[in-house]
PDBQT receptor file of N, H, CA, C and O in Angstrom, charges set to zero:
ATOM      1  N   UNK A   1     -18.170   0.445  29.388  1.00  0.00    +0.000 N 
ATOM      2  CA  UNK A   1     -17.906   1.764  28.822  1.00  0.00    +0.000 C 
ATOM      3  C   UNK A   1     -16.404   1.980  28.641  1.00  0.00    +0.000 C 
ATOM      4  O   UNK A   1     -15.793   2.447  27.680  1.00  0.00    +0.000 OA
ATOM      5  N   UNK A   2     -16.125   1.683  29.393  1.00  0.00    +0.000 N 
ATOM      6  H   UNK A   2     -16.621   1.303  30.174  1.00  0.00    +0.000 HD
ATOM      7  CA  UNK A   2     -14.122   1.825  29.612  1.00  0.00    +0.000 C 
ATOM      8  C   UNK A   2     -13.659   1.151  28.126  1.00  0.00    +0.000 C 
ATOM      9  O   UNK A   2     -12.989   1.745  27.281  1.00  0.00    +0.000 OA
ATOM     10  N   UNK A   3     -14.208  -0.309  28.007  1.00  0.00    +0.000 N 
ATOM     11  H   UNK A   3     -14.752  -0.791  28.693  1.00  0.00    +0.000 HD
ATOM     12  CA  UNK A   3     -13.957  -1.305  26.881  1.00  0.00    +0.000 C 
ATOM     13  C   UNK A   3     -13.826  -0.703  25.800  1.00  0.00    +0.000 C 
ATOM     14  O   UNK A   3     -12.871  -0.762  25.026  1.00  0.00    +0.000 OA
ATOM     15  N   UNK A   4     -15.078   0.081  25.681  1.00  0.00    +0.000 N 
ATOM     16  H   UNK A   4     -15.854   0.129  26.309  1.00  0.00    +0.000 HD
ATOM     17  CA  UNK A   4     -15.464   1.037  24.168  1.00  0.00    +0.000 C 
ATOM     18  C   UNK A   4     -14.689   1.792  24.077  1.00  0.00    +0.000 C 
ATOM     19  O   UNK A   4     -14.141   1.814  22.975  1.00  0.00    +0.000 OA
ATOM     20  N   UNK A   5     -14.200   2.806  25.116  1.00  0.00    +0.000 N 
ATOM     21  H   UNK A   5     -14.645   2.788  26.012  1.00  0.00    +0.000 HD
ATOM     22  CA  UNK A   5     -13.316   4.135  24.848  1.00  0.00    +0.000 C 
ATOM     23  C   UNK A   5     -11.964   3.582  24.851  1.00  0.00    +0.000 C 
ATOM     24  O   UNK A   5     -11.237   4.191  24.066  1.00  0.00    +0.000 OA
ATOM     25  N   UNK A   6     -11.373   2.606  25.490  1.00  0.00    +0.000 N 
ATOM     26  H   UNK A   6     -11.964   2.111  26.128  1.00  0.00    +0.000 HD
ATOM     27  CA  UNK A   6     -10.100   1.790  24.998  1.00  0.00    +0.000 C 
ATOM     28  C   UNK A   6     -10.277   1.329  23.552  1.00  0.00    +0.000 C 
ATOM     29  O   UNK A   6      -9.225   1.195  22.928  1.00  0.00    +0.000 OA
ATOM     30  N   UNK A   7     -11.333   1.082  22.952  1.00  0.00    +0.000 N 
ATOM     31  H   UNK A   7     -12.188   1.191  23.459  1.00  0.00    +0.000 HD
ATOM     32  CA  UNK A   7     -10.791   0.128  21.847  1.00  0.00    +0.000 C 
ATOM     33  C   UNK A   7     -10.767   1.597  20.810  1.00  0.00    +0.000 C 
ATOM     34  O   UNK A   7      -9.902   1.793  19.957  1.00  0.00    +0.000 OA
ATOM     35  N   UNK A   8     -12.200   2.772  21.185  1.00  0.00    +0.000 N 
ATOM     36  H   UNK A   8     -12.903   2.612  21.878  1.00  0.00    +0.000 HD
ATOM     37  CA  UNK A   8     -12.028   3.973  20.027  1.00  0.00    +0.000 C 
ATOM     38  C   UNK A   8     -10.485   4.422  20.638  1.00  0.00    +0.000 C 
ATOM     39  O   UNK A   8     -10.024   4.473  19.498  1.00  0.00    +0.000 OA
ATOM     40  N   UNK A   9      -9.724   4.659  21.190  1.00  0.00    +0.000 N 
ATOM     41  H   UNK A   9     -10.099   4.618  22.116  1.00  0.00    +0.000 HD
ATOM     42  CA  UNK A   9      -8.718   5.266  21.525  1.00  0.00    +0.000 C 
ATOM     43  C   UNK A   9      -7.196   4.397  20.625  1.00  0.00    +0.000 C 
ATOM     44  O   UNK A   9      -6.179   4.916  20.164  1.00  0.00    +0.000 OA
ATOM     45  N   UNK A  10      -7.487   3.409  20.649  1.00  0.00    +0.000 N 
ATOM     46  H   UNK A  10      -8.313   2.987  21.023  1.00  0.00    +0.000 HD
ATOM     47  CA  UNK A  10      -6.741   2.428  19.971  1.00  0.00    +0.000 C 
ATOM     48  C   UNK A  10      -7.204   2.106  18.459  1.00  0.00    +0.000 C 
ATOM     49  O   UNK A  10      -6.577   1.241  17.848  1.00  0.00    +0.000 OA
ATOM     50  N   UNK A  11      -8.213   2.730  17.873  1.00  0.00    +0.000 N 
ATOM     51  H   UNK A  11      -8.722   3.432  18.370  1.00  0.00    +0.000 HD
ATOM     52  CA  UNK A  11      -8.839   2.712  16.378  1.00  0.00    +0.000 C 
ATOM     53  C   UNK A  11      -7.684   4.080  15.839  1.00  0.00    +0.000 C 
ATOM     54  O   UNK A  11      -6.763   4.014  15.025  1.00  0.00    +0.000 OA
ATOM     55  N   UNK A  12      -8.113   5.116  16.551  1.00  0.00    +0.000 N 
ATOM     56  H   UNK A  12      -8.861   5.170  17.212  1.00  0.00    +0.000 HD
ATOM     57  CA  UNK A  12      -7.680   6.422  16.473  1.00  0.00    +0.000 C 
ATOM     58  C   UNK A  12      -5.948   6.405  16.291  1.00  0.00    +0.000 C 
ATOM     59  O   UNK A  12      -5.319   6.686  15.271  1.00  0.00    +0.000 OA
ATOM     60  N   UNK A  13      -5.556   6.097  17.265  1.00  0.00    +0.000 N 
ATOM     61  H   UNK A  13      -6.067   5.869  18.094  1.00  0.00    +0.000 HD
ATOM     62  CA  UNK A  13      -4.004   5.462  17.189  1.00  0.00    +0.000 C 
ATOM     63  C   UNK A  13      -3.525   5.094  15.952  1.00  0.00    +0.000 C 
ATOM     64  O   UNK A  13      -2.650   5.825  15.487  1.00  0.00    +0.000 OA
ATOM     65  N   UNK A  14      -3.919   4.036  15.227  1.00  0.00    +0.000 N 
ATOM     66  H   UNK A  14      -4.629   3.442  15.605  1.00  0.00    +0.000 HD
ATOM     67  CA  UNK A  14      -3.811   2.803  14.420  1.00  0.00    +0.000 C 
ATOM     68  C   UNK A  14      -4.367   3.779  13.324  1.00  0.00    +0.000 C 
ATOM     69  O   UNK A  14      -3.835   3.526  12.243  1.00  0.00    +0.000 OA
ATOM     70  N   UNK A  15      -5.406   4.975  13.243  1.00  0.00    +0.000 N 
ATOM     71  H   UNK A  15      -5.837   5.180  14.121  1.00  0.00    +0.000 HD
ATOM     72  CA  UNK A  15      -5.823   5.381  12.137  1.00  0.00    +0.000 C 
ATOM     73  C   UNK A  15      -4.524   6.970  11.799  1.00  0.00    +0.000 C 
ATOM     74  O   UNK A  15      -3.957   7.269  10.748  1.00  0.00    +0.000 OA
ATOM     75  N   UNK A  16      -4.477   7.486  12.832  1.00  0.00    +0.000 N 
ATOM     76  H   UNK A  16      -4.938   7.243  13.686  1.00  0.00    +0.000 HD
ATOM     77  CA  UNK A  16      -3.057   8.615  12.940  1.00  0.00    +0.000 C 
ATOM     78  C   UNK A  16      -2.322   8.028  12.250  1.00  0.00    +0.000 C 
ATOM     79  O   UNK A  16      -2.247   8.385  11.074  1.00  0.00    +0.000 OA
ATOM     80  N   UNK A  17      -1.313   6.644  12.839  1.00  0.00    +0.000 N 
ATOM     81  H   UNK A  17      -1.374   6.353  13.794  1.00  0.00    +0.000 HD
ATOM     82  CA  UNK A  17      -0.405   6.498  12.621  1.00  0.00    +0.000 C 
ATOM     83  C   UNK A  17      -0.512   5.680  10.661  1.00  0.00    +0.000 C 
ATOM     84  O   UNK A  17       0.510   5.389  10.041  1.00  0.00    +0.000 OA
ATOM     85  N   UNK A  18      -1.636   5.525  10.210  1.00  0.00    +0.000 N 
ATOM     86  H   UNK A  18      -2.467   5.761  10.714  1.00  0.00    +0.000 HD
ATOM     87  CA  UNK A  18      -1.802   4.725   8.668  1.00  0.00    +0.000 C 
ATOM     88  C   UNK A  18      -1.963   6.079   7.752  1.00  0.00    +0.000 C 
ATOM     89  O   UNK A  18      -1.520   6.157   6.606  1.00  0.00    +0.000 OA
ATOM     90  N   UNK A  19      -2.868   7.445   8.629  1.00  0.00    +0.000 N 
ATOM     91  H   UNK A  19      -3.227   7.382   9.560  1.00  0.00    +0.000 HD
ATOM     92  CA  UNK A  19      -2.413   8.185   7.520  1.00  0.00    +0.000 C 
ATOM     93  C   UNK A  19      -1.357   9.123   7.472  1.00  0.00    +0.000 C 
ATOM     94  O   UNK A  19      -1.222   9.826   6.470  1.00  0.00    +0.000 OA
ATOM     95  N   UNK A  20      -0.337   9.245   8.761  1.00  0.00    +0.000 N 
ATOM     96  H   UNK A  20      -0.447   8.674   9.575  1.00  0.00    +0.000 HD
ATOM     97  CA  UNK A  20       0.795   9.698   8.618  1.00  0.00    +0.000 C 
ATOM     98  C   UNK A  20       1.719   8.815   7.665  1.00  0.00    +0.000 C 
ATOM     99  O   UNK A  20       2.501   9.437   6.946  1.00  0.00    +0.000 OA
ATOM    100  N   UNK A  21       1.706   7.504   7.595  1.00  0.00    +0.000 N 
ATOM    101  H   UNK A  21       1.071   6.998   8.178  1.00  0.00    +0.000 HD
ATOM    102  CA  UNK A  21       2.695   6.745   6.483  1.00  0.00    +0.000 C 
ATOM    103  C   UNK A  21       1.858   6.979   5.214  1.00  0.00    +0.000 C 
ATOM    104  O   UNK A  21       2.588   7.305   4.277  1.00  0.00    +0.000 OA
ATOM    105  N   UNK A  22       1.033   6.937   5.008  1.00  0.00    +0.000 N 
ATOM    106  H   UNK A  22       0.440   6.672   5.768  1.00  0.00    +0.000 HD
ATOM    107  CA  UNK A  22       0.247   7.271   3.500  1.00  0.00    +0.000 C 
ATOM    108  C   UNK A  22       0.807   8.648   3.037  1.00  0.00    +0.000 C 
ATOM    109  O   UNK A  22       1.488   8.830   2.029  1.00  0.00    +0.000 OA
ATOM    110  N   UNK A  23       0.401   9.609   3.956  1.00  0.00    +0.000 N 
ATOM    111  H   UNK A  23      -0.153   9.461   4.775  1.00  0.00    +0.000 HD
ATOM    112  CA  UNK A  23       1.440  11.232   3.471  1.00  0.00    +0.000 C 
ATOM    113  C   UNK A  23       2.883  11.428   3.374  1.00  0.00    +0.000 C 
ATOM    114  O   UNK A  23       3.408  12.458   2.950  1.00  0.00    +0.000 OA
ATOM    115  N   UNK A  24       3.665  10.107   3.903  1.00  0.00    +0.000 N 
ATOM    116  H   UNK A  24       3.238   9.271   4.248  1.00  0.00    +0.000 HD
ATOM    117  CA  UNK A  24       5.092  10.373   3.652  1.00  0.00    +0.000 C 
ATOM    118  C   UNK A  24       4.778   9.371   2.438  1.00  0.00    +0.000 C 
ATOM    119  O   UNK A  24       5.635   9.604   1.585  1.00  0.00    +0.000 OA
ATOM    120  N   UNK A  25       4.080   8.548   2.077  1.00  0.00    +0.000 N 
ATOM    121  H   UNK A  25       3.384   8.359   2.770  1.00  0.00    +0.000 HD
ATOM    122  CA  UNK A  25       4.005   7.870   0.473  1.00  0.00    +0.000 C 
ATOM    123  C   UNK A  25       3.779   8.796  -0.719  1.00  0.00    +0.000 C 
ATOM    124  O   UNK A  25       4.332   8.814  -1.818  1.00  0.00    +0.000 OA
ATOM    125  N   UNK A  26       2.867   9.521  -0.229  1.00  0.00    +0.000 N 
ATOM    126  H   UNK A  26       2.418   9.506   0.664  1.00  0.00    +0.000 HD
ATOM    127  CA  UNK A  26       2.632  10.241  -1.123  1.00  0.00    +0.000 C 
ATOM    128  C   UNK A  26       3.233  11.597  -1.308  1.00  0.00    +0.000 C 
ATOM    129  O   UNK A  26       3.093  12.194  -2.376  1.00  0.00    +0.000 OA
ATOM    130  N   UNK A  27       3.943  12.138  -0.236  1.00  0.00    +0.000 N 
ATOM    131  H   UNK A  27       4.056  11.654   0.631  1.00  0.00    +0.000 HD
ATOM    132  CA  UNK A  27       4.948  12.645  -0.500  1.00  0.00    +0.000 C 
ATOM    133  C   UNK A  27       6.341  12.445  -1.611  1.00  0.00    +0.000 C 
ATOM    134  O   UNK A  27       7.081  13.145  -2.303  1.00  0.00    +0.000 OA
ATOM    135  N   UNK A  28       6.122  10.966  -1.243  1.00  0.00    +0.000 N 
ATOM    136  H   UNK A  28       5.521  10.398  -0.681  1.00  0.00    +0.000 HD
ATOM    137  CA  UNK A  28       7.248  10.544  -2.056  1.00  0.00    +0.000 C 
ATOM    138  C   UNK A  28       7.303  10.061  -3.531  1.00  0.00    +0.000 C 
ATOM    139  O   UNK A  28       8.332   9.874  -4.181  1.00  0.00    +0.000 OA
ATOM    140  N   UNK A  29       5.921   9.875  -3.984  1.00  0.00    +0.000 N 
ATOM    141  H   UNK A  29       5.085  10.026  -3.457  1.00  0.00    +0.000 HD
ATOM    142  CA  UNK A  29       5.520   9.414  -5.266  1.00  0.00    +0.000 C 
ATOM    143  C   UNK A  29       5.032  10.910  -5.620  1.00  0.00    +0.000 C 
ATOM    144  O   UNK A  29       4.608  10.597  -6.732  1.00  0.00    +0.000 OA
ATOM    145  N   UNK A  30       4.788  12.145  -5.552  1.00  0.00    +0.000 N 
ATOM    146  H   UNK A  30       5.132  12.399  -4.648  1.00  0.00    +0.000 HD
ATOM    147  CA  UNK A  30       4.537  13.264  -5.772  1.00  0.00    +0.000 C 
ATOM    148  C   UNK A  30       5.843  14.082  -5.931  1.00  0.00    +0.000 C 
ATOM    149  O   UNK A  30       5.639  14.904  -6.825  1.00  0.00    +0.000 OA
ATOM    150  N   UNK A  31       7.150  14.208  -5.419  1.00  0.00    +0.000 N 
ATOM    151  H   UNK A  31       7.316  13.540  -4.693  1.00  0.00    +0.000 HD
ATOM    152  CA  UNK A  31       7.729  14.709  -5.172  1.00  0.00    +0.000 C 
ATOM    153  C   UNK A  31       8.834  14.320  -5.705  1.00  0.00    +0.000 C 
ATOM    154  O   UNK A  31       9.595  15.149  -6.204  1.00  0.00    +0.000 OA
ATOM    155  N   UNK A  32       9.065  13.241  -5.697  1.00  0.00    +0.000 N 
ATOM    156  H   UNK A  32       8.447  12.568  -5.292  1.00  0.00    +0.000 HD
ATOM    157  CA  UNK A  32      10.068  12.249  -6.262  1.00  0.00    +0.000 C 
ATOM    158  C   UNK A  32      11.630  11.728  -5.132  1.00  0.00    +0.000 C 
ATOM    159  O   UNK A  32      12.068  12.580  -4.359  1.00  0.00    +0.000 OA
ATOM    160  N   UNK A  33      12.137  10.660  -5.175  1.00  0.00    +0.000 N 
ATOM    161  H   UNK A  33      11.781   9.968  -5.803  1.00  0.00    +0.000 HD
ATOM    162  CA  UNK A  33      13.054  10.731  -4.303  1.00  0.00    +0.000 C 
ATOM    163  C   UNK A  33      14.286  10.395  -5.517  1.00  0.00    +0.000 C 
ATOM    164  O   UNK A  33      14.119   9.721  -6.533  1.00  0.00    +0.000 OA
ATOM    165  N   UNK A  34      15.382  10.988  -5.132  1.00  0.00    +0.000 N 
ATOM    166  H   UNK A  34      15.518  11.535  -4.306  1.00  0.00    +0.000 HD
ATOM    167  CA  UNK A  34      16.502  10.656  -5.828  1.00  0.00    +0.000 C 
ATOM    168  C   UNK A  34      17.332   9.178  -5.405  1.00  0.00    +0.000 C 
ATOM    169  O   UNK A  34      17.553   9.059  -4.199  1.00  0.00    +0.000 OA
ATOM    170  N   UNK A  35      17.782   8.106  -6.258  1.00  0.00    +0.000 N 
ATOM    171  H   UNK A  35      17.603   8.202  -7.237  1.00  0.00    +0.000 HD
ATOM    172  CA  UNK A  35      18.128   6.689  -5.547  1.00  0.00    +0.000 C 
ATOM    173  C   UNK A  35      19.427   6.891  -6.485  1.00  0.00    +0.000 C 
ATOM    174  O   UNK A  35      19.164   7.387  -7.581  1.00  0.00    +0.000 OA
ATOM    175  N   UNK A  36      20.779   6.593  -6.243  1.00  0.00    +0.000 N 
ATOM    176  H   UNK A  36      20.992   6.190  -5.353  1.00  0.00    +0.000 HD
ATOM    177  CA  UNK A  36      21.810   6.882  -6.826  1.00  0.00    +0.000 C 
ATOM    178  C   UNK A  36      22.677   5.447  -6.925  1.00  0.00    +0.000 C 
ATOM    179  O   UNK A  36      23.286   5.154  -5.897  1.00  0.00    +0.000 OA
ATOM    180  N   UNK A  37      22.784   4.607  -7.957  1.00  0.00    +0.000 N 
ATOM    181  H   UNK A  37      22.289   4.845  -8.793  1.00  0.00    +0.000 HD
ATOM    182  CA  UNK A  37      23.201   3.548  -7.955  1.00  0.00    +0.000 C 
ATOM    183  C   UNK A  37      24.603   3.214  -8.898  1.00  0.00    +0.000 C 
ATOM    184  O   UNK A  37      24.690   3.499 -10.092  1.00  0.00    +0.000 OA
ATOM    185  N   UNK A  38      25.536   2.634  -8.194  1.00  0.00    +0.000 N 
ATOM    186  H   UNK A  38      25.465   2.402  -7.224  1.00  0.00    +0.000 HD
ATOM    187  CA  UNK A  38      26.472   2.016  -9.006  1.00  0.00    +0.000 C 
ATOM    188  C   UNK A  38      26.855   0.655  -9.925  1.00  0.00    +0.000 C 
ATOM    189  O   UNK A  38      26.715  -0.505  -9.538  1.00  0.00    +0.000 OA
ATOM    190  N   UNK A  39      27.333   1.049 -11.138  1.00  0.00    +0.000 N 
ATOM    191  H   UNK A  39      27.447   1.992 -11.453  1.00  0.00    +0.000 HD
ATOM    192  CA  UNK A  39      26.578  -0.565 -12.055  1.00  0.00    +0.000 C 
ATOM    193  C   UNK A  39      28.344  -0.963 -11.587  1.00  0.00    +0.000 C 
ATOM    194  O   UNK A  39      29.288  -0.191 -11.756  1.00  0.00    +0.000 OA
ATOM    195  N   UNK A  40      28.436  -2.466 -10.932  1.00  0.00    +0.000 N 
ATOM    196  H   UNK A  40      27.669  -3.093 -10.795  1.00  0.00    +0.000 HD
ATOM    197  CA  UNK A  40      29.608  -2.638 -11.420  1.00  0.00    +0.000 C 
ATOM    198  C   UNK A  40      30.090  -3.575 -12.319  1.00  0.00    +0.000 C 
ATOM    199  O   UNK A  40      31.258  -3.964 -12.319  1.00  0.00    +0.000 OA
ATOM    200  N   UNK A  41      29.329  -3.907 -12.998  1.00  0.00    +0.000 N 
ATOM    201  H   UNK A  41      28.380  -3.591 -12.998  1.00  0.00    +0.000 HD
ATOM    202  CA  UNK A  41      29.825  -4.838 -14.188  1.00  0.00    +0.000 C 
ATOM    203  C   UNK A  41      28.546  -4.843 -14.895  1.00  0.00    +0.000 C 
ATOM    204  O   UNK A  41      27.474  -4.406 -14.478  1.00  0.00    +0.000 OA
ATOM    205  N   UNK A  42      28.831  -5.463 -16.165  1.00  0.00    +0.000 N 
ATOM    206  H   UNK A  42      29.703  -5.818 -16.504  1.00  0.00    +0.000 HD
ATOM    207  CA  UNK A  42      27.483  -5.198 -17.425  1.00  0.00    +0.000 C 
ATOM    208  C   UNK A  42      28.218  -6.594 -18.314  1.00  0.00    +0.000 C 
ATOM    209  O   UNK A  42      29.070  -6.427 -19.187  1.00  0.00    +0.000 OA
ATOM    210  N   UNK A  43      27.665  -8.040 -17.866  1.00  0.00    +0.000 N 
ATOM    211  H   UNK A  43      26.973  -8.177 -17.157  1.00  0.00    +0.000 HD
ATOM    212  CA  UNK A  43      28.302  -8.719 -18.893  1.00  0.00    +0.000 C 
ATOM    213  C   UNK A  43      26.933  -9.302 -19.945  1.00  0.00    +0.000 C 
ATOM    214  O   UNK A  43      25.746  -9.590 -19.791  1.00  0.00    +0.000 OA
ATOM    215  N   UNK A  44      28.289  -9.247 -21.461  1.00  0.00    +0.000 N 
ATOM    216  H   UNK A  44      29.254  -9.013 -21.586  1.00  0.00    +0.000 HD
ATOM    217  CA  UNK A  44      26.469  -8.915 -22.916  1.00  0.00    +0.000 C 
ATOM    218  C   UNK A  44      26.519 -10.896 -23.092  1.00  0.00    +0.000 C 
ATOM    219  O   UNK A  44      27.479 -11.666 -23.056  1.00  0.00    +0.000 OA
ATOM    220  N   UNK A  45      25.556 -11.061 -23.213  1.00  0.00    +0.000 N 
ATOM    221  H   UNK A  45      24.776 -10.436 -23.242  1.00  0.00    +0.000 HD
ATOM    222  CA  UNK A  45      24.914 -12.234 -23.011  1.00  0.00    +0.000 C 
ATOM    223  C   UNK A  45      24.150 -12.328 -25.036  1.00  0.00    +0.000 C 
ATOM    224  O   UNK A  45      23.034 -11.981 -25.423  1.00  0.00    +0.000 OA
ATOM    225  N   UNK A  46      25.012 -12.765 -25.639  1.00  0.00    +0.000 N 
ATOM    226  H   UNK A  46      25.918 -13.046 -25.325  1.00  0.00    +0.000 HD
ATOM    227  CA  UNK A  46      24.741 -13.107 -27.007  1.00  0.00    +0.000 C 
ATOM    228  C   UNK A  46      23.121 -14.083 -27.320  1.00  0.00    +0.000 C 
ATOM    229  O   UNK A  46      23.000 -14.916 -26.423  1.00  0.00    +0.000 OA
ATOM    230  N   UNK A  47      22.487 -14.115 -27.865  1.00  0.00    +0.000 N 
ATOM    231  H   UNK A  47      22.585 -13.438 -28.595  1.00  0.00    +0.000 HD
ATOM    232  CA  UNK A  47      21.224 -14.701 -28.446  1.00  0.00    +0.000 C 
ATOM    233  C   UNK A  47      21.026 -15.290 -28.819  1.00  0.00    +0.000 C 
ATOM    234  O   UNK A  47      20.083 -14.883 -29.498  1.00  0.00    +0.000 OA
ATOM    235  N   UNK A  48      21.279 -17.031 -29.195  1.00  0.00    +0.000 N 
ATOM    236  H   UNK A  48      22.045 -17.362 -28.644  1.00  0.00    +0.000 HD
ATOM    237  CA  UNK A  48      21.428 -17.710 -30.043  1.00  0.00    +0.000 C 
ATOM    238  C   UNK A  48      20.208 -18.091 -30.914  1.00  0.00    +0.000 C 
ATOM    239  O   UNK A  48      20.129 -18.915 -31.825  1.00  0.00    +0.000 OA
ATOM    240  N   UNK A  49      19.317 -17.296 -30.405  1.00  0.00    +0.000 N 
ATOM    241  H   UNK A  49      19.382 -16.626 -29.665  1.00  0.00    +0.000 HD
ATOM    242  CA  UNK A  49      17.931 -17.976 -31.504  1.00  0.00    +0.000 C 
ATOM    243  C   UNK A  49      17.920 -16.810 -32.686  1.00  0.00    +0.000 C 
ATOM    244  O   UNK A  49      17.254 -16.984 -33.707  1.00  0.00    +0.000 OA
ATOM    245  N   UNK A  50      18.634 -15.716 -32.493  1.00  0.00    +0.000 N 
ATOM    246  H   UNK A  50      19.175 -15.574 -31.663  1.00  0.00    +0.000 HD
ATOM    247  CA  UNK A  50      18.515 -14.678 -33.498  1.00  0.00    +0.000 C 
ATOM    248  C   UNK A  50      19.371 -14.815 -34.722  1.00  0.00    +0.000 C 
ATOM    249  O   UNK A  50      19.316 -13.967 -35.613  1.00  0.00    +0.000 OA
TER     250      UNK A  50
């Protein structure tokens, strides 16, 4: 009996903690996050088949 209520106690755990990261995902694909990037160089690379 102990076995069973250790392993549901440890399902429960493991299931909290998958849909607390799913709601900060989807927080974040709903909501949007701002990512702010610096270009530091842009070199133009010509085409020779054109």
């Amino acid at each position: 009996m102990i076995i069973i209520r250790t392993f549901g106690v440890i399902l429960l755990l493991l299931g909290l903690f998958l849909a607390y990261r799913l709601s900060k995902d989807s927080r974040l694909m709903l909501f949007g996050s701002k990512i702010k990037a610096d270009v530091i160089g842009i070199d133009s690379v010509k085409n020779k088949f054109a």
